[in-house]
C-alpha positions in Angstrom: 0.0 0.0 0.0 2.8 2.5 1.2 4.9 1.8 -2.1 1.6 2.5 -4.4 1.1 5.4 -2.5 4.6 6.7 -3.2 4.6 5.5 -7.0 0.8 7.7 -7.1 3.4 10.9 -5.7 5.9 10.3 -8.1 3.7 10.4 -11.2 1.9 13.2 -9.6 5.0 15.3 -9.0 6.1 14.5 -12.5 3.1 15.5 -14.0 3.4 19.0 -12.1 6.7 19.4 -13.4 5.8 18.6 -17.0 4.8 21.9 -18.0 7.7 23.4 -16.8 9.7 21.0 -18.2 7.9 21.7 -21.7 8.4 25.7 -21.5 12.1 25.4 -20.9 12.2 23.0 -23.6 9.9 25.0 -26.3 12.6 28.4 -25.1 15.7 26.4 -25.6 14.8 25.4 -29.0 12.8 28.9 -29.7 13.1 30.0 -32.9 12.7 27.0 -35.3 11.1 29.5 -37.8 10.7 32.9 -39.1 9.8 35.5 -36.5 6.9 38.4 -37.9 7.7 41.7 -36.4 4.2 43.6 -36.8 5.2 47.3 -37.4 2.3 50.2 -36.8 3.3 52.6 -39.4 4.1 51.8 -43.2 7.4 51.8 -44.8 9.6 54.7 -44.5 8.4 56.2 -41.4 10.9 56.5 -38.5 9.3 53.2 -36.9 9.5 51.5 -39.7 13.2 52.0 -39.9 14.1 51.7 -36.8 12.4 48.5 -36.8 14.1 46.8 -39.9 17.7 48.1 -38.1 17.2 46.1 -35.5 15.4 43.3 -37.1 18.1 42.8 -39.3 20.8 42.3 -36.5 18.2 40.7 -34.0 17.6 38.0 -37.2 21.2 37.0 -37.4 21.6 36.2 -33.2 18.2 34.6 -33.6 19.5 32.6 -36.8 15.9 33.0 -38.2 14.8 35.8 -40.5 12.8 38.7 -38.9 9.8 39.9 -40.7 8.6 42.8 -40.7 4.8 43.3 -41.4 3.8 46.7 -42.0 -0.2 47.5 -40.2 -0.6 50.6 -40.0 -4.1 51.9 -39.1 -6.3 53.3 -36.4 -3.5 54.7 -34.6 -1.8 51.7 -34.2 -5.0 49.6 -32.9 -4.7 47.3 -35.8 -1.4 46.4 -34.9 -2.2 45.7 -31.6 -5.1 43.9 -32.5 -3.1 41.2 -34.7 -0.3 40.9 -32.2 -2.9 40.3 -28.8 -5.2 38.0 -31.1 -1.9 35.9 -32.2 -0.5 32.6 -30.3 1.5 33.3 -27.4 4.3 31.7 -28.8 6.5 33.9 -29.3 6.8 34.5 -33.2 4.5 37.1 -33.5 5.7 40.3 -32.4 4.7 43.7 -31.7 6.7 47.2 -32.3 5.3 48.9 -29.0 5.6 52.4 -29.2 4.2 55.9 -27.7 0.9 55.7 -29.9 0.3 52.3 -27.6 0.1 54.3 -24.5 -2.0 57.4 -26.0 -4.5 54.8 -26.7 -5.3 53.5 -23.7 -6.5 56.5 -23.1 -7.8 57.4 -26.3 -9.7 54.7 -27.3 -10.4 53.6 -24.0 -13.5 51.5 -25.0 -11.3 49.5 -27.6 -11.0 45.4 -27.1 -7.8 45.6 -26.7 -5.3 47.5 -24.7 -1.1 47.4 -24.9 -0.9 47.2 -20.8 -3.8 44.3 -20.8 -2.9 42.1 -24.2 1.1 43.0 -24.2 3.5 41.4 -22.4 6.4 43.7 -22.7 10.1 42.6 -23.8 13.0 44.7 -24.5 12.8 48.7 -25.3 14.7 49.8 -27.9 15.4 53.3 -28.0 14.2 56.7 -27.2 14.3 60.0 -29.4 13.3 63.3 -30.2 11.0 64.9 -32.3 11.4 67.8 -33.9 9.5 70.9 -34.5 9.4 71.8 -38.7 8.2 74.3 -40.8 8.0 75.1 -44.1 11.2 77.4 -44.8 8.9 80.3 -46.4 7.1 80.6 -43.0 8.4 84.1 -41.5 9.9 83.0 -38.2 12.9 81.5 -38.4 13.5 80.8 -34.8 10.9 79.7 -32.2 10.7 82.6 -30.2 9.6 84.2 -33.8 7.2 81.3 -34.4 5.7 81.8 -30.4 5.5 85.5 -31.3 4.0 85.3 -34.6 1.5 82.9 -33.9 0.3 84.9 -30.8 -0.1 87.6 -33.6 -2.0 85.5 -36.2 -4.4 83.1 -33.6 -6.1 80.1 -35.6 -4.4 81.1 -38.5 -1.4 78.8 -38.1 -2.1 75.2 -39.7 -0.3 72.1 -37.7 -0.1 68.8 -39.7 0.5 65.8 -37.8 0.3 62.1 -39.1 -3.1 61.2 -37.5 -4.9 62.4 -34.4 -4.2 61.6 -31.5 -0.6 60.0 -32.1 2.6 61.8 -30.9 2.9 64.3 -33.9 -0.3 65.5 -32.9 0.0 65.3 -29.1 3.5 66.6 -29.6 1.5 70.0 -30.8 -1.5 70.1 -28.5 1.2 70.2 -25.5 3.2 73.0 -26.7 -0.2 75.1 -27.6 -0.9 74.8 -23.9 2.2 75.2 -22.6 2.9 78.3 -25.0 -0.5 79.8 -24.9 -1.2 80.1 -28.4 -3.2 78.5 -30.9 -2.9 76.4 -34.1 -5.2 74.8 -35.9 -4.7 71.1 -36.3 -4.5 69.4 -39.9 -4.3 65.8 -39.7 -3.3 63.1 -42.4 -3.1 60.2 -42.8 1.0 58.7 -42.0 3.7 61.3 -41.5 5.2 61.4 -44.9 1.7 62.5 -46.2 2.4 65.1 -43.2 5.6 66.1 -44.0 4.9 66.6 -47.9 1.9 68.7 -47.1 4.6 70.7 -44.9 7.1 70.7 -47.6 4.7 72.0 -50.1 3.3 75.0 -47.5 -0.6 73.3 -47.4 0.0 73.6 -43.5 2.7 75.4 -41.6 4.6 73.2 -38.8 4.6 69.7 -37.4 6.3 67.7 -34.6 8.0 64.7 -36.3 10.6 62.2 -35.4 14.1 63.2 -36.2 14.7 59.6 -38.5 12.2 60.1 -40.6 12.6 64.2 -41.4 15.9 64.9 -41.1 17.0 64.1 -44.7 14.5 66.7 -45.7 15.8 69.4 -43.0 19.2 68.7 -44.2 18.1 69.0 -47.9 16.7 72.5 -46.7 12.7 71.6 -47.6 12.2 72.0 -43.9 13.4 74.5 -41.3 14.1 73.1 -37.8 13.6 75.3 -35.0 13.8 73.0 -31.7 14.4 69.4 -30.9 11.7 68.3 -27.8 14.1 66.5 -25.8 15.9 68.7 -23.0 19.1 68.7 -24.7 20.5 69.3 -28.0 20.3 66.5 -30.3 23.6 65.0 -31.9 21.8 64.5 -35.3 20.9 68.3 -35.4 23.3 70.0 -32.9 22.4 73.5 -34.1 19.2 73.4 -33.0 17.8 74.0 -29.3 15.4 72.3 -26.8 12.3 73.5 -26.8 12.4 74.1 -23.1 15.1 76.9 -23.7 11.8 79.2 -24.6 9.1 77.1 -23.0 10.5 75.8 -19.4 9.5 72.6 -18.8 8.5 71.1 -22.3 9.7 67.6 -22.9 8.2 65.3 -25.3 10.4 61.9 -26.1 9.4 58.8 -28.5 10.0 55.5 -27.9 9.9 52.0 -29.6 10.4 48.4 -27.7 9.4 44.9 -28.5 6.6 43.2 -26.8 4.5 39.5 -27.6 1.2 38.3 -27.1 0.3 37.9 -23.2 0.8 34.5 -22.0 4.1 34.2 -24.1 6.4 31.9 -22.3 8.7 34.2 -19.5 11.9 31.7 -21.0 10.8 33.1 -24.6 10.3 36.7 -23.6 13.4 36.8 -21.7 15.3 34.9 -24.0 14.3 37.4 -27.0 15.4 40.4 -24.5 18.6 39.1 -24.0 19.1 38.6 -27.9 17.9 42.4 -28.4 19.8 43.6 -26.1 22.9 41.8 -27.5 21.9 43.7 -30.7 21.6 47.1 -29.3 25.1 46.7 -28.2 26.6 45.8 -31.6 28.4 49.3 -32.2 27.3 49.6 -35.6 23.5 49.7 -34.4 24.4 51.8 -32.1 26.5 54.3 -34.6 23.2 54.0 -37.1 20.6 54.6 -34.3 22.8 57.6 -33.3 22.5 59.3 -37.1 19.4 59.5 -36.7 18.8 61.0 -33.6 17.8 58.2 -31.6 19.5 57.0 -28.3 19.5 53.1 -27.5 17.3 52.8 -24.2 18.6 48.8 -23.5 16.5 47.1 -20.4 14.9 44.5 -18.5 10.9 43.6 -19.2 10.0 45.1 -16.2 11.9 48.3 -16.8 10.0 48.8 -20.4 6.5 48.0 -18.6 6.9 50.7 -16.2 7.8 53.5 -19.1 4.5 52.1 -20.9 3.0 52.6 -17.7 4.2 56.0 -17.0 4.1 57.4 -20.1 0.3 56.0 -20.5 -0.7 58.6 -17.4 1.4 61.5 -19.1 -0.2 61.5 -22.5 -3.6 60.6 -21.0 -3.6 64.0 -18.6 -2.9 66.0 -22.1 -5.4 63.9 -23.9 -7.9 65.1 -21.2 -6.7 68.5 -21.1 -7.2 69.1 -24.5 -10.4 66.8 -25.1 -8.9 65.1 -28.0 -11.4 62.6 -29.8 -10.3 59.6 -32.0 -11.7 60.1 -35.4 
């Protein structure tokens, strides 16, 4: 009796252990395929090239390709929507970036959320935007621009690549926090923004520094402030925002997240690898050009700047009563 007793323990115990035993097992051998990268914007916005940098070098420790799988749409909802609906496997992955956060807030009625359906794995970087406008515009530095908007209320048209996302958010913060008024123009992805800016449609937008600084350097766009707190490397010349409006600071951000549920072995095993591939000095160097700054951590260090950047963006959401269209 005592030894059928102990043989009914052992299976039991065994059994317990199984899953374990099968998660270590399914991380150890993790990748044995292609891994989909699903990206929020479409090709050639900064995301979108950020994204393939480091998919490129992440593919090569992973020894399976990385694809990327532009989805842009709803703000980045669709995006979301594929990644949280996927298996928790690990070979469906998100691009988690600010627009995530915003639209918790945002669209807070949506099915899905990025702190409910997201498990978060590796950030990737943070960078500044930038403030542009069309180089016929009058001002040519921002105390000019403060000035003349104050002189020309709701006359001032600012583009940004959808509402609600960080273009536009970027915009409604500094109207508050400079007490003037623009009126805001919103299209559909940022280089439909930036081309409307370029050909003088609208007057200014707040873009990432990948994705416009070829046309700054080209002179279709006039920078006149970067919205981190210090100068950026990829535009030295030009200053903070906060040197005119104290206290302004607006950052972007991008990190990798997977489907909750995703095994901890896989997520931590693919924020090692990223993190391996944010070291490689070359991604580094490329990141740095334009105007991004690797931001390497744990999963829990990425889930608390989703976390605290989801209560920034929804106070100025609030504060400005912006609406999803």
């Amino acid at each position: 009796m005592t030894l059928h007793r102990r043989r009914l323990l052992h299976l039991a115990t065994g059994a317990a252990a199984f899953p374990w035993i099968s998660r270590v097992a399914t991380a150890q051998g993790y990748p044995t395929r292609p891994v989909t990268l699903i990206v929020f914007v479409g090709s050639g916005g900064a995301p979108d090239i950020l994204a393939r940098l480091v998919g490129q070098s992440l593919s090569q420790r992973l020894g399976q390709a990385v694809v990327i799988d532009n989805r842009p749409g709803a703000g980045g909802n669709l995006a979301l929507q594929a990644v949280a609906r996927a298996p928790a496997d690990g070979y469906m992955l998100l691009l988690v970036a600010t627009p995530h956060a915003i639209n918790a807030t945002l669209y807070e009625r949506s099915n899905v959320n990025i702190t409910r359906d997201i498990v978060p794995i590796a950030s990737i970087n943070s960078d500044s935007f930038v403030m542009l406008v069309n180089p016929s515009l009058p001002a040519k530095t921002l105390p000019e621009f403060i000035a003349y908007a104050k002189a020309n209320p709701g006359k001032i048209n600012m583009a940004s690549s959808g509402t609600g996302n960080m273009s536009h958010l970027s915009g409604e913060l500094f109207k508050m926090m400079a007490g003037i008024d623009m009126v805001h123009v919103p299209y559909k992805g940022a280089p439909q923004a930036l081309a409307g800016v370029m050909a003088g449609d609208v007057h200014v937008m707040f873009d990432a520094i990948p994705s416009s600084l070829p046309h700054v350097q080209s002179g279709q766009l006039r920078a006149l402030a970067v919205t981190i707190g210090t100068r950026a490397k990829a535009l030295p010349d030009v200053p903070p925002v906060a040197e005119f409006v104290p206290g302004y600071a607006v950052s972007g951000w991008l990190g990798v997240g997977a489907p909750k549920g995703t095994p901890a072995e896989i997520v931590d095993k693919l924020n090692k690898e990223i993190n391996a591939a944010l070291a490689d000095p070359a991604v580094g160097a490329r990141l740095a050009d334009l105007g991004s700054t690797v931001r390497a951590g744990s999963p829990a260090d990425f889930g608390r700047l989703i976390a605290e950047e989801t209560e920034k963006w929804g106070n100025v959401i609030r504060a400005a009563n912006v609406k999803p269209e």
